[in-house]
PDB file of N, CA, C and O in Angstrom:
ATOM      1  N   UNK A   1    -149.032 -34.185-114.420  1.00  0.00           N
ATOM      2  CA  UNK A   1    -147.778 -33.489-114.218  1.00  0.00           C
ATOM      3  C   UNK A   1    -147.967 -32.263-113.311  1.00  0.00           C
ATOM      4  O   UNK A   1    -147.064 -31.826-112.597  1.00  0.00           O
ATOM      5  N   UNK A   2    -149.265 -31.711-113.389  1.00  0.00           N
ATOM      6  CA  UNK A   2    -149.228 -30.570-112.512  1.00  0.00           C
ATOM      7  C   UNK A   2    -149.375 -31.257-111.094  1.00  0.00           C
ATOM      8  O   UNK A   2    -148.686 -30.569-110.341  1.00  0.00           O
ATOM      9  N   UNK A   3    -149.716 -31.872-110.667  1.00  0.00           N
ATOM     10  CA  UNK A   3    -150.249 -32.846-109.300  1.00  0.00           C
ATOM     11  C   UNK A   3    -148.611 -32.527-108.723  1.00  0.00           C
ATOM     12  O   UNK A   3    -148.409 -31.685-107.848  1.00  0.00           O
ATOM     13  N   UNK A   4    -147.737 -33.163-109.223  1.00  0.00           N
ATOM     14  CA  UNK A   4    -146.417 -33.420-109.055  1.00  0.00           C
ATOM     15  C   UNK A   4    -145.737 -31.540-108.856  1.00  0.00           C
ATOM     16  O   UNK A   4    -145.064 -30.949-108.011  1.00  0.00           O
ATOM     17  N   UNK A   5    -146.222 -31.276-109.816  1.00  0.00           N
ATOM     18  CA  UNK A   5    -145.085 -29.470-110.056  1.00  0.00           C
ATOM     19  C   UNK A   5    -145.737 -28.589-108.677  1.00  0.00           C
ATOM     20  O   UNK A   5    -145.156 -27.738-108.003  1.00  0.00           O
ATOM     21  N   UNK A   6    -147.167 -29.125-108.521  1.00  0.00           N
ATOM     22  CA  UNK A   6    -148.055 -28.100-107.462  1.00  0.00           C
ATOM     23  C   UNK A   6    -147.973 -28.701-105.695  1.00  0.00           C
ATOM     24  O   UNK A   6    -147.960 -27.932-104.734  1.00  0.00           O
ATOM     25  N   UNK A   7    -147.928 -30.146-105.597  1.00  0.00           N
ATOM     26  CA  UNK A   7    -147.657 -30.960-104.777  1.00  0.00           C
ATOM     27  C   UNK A   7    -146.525 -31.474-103.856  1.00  0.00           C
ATOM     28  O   UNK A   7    -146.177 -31.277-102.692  1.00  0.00           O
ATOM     29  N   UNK A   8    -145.950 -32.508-105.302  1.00  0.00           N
ATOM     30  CA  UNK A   8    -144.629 -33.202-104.342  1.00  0.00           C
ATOM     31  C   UNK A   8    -143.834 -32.574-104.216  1.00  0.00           C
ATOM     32  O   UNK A   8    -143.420 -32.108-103.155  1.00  0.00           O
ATOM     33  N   UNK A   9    -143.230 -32.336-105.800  1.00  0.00           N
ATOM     34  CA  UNK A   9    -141.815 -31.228-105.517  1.00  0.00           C
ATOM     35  C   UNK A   9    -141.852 -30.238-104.382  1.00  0.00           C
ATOM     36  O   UNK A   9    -140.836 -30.106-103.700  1.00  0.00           O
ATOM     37  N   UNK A  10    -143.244 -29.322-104.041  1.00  0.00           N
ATOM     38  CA  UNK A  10    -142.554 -28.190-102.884  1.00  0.00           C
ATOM     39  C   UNK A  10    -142.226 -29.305-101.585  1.00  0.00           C
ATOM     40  O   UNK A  10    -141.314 -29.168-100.769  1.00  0.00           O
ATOM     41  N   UNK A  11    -143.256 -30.477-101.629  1.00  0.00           N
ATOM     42  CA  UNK A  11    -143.528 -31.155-100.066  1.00  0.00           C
ATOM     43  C   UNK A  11    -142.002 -32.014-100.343  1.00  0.00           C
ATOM     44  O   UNK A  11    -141.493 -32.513 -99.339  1.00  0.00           O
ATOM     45  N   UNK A  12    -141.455 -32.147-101.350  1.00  0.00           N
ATOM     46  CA  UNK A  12    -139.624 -32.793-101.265  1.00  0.00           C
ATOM     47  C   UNK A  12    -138.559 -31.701-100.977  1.00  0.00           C
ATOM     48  O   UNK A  12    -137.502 -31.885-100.373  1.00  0.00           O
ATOM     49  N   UNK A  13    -139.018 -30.511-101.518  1.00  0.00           N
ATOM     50  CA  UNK A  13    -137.920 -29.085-100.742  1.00  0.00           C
ATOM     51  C   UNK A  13    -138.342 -28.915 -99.560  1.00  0.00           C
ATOM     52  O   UNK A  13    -137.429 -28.677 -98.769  1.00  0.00           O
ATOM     53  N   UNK A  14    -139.643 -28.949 -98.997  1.00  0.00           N
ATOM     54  CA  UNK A  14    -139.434 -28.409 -97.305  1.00  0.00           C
ATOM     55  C   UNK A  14    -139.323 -29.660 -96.813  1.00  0.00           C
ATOM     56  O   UNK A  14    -139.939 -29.721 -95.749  1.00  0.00           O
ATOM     57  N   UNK A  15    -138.783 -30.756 -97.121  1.00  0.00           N
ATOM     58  CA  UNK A  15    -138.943 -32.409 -96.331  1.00  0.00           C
ATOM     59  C   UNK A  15    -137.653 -32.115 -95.868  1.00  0.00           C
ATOM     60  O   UNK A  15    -137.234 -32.002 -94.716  1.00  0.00           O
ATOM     61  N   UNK A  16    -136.795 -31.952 -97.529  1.00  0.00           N
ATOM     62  CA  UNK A  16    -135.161 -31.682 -97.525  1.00  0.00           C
ATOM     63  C   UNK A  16    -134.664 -30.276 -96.656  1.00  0.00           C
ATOM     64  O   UNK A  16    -133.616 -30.134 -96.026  1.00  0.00           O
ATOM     65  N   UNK A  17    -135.337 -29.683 -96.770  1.00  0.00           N
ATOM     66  CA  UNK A  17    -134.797 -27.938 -95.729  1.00  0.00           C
ATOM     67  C   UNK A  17    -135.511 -28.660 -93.896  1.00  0.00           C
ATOM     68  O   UNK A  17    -134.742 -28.468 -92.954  1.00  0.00           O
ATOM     69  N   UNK A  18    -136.323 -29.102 -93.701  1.00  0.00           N
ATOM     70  CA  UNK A  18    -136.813 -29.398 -92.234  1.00  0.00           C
ATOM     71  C   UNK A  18    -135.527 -30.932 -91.857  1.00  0.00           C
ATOM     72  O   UNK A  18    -135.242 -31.193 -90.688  1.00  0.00           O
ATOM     73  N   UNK A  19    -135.026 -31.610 -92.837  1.00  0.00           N
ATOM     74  CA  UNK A  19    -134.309 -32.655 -92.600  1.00  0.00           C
ATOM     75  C   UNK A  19    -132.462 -32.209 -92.215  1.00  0.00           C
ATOM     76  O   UNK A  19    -131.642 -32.574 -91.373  1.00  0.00           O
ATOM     77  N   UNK A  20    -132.471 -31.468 -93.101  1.00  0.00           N
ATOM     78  CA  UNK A  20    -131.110 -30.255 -93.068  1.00  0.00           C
ATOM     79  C   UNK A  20    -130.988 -29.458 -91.891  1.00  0.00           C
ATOM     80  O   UNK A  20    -129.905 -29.225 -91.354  1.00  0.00           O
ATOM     81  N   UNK A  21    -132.374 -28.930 -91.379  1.00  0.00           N
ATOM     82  CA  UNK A  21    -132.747 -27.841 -90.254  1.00  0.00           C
ATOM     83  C   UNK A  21    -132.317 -28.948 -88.792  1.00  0.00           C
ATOM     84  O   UNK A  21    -131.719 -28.424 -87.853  1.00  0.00           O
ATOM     85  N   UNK A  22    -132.552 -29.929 -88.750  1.00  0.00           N
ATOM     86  CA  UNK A  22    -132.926 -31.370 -88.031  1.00  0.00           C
ATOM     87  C   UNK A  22    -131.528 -31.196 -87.325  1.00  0.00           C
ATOM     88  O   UNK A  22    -131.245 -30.592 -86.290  1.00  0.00           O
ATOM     89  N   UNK A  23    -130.746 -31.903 -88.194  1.00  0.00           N
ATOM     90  CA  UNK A  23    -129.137 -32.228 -88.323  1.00  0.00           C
ATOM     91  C   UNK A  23    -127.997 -30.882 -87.696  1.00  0.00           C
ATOM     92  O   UNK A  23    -127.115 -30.949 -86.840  1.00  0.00           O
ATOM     93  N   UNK A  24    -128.436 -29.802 -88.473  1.00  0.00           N
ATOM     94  CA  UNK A  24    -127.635 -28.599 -87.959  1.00  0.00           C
ATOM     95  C   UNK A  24    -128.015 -28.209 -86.549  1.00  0.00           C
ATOM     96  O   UNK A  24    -127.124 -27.969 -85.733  1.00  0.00           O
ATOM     97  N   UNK A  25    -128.987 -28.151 -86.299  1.00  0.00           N
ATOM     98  CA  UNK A  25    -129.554 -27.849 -84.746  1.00  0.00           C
ATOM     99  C   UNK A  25    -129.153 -28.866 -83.888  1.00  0.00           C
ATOM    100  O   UNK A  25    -129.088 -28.608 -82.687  1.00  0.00           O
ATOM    101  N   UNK A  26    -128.772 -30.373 -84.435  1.00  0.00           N
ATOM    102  CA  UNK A  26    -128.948 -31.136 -83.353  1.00  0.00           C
ATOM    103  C   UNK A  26    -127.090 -31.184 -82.689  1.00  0.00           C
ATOM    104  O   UNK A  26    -126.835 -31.979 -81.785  1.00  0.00           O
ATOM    105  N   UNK A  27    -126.065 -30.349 -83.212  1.00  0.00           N
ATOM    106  CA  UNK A  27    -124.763 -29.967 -82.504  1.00  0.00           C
ATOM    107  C   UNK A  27    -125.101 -29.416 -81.838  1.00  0.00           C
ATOM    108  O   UNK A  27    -124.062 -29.203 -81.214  1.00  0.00           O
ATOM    109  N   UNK A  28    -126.233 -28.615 -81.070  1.00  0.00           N
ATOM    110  CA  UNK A  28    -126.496 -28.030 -79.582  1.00  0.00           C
ATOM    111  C   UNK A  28    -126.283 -28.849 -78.531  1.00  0.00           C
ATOM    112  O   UNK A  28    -125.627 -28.611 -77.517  1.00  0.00           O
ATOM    113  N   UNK A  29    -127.097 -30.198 -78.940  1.00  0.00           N
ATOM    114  CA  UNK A  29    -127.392 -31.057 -77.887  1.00  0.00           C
ATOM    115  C   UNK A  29    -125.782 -32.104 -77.919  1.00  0.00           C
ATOM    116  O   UNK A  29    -125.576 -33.086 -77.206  1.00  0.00           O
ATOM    117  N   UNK A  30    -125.161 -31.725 -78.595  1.00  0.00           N
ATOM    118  CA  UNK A  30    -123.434 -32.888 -78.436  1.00  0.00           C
ATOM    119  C   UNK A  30    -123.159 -32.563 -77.782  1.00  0.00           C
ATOM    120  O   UNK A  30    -123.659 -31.566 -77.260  1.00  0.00           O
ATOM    121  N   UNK A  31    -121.947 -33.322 -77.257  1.00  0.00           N
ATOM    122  CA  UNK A  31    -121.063 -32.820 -76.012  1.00  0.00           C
ATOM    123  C   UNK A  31    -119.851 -31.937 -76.501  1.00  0.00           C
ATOM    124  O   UNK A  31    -119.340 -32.191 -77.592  1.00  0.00           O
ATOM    125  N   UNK A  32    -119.325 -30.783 -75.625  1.00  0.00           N
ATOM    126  CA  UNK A  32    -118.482 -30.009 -76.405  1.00  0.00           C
ATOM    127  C   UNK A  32    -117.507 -30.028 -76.732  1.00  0.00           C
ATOM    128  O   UNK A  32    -116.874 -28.973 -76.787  1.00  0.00           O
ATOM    129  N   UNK A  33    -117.020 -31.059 -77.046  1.00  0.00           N
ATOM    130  CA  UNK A  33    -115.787 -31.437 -77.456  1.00  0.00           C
ATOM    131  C   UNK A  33    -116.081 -32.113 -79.023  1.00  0.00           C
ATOM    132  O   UNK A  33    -115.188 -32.387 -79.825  1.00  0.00           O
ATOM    133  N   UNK A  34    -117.161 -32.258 -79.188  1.00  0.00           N
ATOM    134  CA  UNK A  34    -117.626 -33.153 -80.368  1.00  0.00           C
ATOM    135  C   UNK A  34    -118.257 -32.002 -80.942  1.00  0.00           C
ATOM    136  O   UNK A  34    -117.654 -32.068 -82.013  1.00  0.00           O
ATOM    137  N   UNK A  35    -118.986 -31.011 -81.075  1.00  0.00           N
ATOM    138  CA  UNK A  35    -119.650 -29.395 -80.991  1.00  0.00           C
ATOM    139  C   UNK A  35    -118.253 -28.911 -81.947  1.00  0.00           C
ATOM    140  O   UNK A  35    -118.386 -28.255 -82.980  1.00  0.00           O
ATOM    141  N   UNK A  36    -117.100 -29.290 -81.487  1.00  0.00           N
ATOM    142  CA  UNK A  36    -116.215 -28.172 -82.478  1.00  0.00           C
ATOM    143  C   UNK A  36    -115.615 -29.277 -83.610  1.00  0.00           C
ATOM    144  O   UNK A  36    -115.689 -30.505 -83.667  1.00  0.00           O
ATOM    145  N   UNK A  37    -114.893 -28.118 -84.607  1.00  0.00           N
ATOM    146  CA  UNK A  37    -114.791 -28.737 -85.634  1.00  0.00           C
ATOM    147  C   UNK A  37    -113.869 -29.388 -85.543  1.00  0.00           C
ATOM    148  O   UNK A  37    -113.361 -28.977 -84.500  1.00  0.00           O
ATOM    149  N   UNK A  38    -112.876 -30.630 -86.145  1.00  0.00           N
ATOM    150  CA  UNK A  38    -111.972 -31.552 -86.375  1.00  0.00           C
ATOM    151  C   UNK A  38    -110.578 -30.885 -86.265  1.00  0.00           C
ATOM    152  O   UNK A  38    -110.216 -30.030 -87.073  1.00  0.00           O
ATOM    153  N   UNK A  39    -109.799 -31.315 -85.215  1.00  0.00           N
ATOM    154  CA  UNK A  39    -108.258 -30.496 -85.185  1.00  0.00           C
ATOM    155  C   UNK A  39    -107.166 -31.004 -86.757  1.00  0.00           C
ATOM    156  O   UNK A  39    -107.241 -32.084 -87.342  1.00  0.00           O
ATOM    157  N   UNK A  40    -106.472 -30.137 -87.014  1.00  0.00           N
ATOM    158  CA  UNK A  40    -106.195 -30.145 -88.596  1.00  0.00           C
ATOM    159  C   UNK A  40    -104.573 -30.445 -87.942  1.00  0.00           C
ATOM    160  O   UNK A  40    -104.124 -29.873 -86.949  1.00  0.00           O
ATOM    161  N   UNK A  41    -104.038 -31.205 -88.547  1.00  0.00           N
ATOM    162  CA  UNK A  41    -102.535 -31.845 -87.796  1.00  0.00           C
ATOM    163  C   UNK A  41    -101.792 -31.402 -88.966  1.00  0.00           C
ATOM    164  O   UNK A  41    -101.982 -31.434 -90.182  1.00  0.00           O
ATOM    165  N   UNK A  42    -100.902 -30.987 -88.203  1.00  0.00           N
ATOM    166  CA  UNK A  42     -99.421 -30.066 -89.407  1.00  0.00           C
ATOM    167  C   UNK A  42     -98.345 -31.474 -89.471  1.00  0.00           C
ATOM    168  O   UNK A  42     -97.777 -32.141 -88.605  1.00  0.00           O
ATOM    169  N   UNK A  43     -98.378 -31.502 -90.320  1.00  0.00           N
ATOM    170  CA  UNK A  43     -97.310 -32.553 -90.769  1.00  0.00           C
ATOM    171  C   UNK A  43     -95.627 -31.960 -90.152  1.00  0.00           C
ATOM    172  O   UNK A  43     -94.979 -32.478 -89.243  1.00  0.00           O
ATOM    173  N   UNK A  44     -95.339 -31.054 -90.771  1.00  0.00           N
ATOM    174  CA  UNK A  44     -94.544 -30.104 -90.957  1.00  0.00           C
ATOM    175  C   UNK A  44     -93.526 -30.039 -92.170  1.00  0.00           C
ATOM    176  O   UNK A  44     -92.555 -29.307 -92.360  1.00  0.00           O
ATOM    177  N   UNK A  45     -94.121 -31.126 -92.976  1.00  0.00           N
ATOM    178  CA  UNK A  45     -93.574 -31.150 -94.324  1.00  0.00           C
ATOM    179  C   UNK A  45     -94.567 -30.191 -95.491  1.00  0.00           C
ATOM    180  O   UNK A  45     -95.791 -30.153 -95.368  1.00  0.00           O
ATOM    181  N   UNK A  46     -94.003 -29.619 -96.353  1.00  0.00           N
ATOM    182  CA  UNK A  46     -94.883 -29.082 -97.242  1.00  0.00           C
ATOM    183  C   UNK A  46     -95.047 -29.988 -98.231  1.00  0.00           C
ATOM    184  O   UNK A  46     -94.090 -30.257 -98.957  1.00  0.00           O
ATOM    185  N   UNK A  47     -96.427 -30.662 -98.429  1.00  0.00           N
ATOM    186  CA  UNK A  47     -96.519 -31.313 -99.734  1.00  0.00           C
ATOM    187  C   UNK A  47     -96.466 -32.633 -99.643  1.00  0.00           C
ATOM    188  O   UNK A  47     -96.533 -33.446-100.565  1.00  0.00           O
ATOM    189  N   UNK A  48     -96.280 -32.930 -97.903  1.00  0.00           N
ATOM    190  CA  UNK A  48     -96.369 -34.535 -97.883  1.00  0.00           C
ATOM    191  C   UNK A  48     -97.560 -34.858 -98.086  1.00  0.00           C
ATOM    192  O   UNK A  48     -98.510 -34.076 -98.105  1.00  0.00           O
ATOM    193  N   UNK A  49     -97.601 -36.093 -98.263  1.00  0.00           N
ATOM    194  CA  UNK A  49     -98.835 -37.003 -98.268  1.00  0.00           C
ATOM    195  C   UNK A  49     -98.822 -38.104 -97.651  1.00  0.00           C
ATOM    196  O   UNK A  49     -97.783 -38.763 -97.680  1.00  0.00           O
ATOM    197  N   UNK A  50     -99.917 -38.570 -96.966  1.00  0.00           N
ATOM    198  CA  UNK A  50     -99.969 -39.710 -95.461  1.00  0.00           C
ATOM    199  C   UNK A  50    -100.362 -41.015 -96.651  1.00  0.00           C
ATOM    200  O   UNK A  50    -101.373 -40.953 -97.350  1.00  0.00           O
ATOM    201  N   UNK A  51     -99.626 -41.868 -96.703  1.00  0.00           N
ATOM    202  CA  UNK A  51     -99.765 -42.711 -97.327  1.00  0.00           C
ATOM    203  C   UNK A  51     -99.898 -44.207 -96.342  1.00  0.00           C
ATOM    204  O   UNK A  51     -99.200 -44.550 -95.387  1.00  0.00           O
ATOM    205  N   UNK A  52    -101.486 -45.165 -97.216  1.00  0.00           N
ATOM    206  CA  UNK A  52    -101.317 -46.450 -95.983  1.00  0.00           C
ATOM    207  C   UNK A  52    -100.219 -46.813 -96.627  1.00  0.00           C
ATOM    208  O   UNK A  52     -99.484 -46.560 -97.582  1.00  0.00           O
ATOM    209  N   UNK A  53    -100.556 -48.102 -94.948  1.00  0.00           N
ATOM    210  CA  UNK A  53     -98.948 -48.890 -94.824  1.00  0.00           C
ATOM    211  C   UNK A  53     -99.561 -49.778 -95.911  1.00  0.00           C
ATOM    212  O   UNK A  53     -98.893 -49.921 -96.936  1.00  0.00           O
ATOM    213  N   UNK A  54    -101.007 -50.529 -95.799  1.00  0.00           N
ATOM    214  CA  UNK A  54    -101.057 -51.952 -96.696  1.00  0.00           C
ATOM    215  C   UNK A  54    -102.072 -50.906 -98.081  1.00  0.00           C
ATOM    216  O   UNK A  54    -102.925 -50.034 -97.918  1.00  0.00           O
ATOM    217  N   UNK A  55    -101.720 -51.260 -98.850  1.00  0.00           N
ATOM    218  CA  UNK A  55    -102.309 -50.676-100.252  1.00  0.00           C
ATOM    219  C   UNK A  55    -103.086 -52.347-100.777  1.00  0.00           C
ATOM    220  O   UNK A  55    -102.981 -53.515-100.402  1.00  0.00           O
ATOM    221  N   UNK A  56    -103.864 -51.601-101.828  1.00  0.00           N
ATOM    222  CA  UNK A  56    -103.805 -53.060-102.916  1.00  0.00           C
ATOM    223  C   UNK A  56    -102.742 -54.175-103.451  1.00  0.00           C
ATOM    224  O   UNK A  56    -102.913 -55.392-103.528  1.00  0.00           O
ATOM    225  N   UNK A  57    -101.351 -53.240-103.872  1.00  0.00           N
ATOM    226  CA  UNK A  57    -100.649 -53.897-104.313  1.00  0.00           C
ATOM    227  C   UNK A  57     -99.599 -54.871-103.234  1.00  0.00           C
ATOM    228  O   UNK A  57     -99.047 -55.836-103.763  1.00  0.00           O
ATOM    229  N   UNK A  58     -99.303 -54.575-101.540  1.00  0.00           N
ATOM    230  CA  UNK A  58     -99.043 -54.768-100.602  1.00  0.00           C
ATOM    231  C   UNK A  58     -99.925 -56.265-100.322  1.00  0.00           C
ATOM    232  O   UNK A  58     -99.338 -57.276 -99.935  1.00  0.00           O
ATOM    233  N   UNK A  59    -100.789 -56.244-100.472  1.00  0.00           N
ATOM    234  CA  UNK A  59    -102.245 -57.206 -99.721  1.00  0.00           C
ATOM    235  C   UNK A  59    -101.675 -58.442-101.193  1.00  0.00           C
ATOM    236  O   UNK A  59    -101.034 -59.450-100.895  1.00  0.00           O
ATOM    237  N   UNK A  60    -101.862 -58.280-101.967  1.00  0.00           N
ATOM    238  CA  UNK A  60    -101.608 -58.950-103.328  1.00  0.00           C
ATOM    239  C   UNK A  60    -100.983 -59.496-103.353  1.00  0.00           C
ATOM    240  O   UNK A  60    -101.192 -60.379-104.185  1.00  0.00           O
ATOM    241  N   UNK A  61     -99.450 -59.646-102.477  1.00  0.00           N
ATOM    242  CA  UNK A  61     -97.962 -60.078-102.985  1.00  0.00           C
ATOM    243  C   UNK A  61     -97.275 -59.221-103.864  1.00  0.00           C
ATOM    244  O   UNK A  61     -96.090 -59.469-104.086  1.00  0.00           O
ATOM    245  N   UNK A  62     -97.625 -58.595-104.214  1.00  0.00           N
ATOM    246  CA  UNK A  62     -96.547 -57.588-104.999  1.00  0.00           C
ATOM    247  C   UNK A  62     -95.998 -56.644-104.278  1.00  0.00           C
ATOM    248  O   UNK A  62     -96.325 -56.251-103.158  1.00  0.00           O
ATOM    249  N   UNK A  63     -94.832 -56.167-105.218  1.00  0.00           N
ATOM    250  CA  UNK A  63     -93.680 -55.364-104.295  1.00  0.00           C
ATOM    251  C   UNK A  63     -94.433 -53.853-104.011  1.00  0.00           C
ATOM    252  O   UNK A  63     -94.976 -53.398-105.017  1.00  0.00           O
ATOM    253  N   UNK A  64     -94.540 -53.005-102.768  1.00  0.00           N
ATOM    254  CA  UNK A  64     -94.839 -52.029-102.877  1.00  0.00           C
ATOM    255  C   UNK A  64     -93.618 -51.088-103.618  1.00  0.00           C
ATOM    256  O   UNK A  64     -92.422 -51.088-103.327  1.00  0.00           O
ATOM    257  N   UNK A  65     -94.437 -50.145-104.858  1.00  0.00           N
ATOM    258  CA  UNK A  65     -93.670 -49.143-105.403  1.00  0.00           C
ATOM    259  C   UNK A  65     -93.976 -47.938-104.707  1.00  0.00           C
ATOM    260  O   UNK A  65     -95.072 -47.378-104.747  1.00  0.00           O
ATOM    261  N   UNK A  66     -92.744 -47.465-103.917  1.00  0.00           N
ATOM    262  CA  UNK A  66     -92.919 -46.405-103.469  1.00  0.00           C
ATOM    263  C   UNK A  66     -92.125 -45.362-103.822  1.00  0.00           C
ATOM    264  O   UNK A  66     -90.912 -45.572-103.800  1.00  0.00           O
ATOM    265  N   UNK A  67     -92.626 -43.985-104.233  1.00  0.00           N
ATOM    266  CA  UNK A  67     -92.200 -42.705-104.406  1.00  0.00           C
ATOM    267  C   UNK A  67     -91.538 -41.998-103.657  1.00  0.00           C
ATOM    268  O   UNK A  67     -91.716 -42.066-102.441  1.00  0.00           O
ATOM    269  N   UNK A  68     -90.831 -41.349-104.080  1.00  0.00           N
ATOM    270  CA  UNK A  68     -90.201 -40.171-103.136  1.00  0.00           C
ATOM    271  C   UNK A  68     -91.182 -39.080-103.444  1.00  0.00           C
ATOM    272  O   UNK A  68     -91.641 -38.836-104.559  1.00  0.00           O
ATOM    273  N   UNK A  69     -91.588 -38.128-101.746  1.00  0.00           N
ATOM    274  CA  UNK A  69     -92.882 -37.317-102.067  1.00  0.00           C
ATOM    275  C   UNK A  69     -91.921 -35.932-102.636  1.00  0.00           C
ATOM    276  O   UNK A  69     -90.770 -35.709-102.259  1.00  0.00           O
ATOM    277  N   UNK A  70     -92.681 -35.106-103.602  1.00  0.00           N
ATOM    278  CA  UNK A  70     -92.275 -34.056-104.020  1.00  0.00           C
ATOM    279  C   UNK A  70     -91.910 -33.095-102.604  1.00  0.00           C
ATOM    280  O   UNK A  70     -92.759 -32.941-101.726  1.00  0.00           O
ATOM    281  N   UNK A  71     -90.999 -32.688-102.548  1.00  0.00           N
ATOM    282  CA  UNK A  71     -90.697 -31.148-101.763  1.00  0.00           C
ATOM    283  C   UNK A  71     -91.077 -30.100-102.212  1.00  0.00           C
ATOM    284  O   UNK A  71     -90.407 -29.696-103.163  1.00  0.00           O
ATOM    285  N   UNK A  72     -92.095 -29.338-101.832  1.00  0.00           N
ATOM    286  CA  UNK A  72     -92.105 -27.773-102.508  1.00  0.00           C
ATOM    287  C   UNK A  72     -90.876 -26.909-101.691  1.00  0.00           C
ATOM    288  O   UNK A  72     -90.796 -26.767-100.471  1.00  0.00           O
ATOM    289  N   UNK A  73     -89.885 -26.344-102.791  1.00  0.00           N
ATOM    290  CA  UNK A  73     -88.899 -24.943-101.955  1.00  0.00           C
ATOM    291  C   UNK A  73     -89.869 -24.043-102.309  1.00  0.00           C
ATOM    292  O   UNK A  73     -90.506 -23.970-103.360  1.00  0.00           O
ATOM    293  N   UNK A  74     -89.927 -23.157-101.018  1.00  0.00           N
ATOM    294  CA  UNK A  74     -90.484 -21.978-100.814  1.00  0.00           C
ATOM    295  C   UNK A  74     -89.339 -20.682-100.991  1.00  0.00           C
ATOM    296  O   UNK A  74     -89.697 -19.515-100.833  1.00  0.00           O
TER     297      UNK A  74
END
């Protein structure tokens, strides 16, 4: 057990921190349009939700049950 507590475990935290280190550094080398983060799209509804067109119950033959989405009044 000590082999393991004195050994692997540190050589599995710096495998996992040099594998982590790997990944974050390697958005230098993307192209810059891919470099920034994901554009966030305004619905302009408060509280909608993007629902698919084919669900489980759609694919199945059964009737889709669909909701009316809540409105939040502000």
């Amino acid at each position: 057990m000590a082999i393991f507590r004195q050994y692997i475990a540190p050589f599995f935290v710096v495998l996992i921190f040099i594998i982590a280190l790997v990944a974050v550094s390697s958005r230098i080398f993307l192209p810059s349009d891919m470099a920034a983060p994901a554009p966030v799209e305004e619905s302009g509804e408060v509280g909608s939700v993007n629902t698919p067109l084919f669900t489980l119950s759609t694919l199945s033959g059964q009737s889709p049950q669909r909701t009316a989405s809540p409105s939040l009044s502000v």
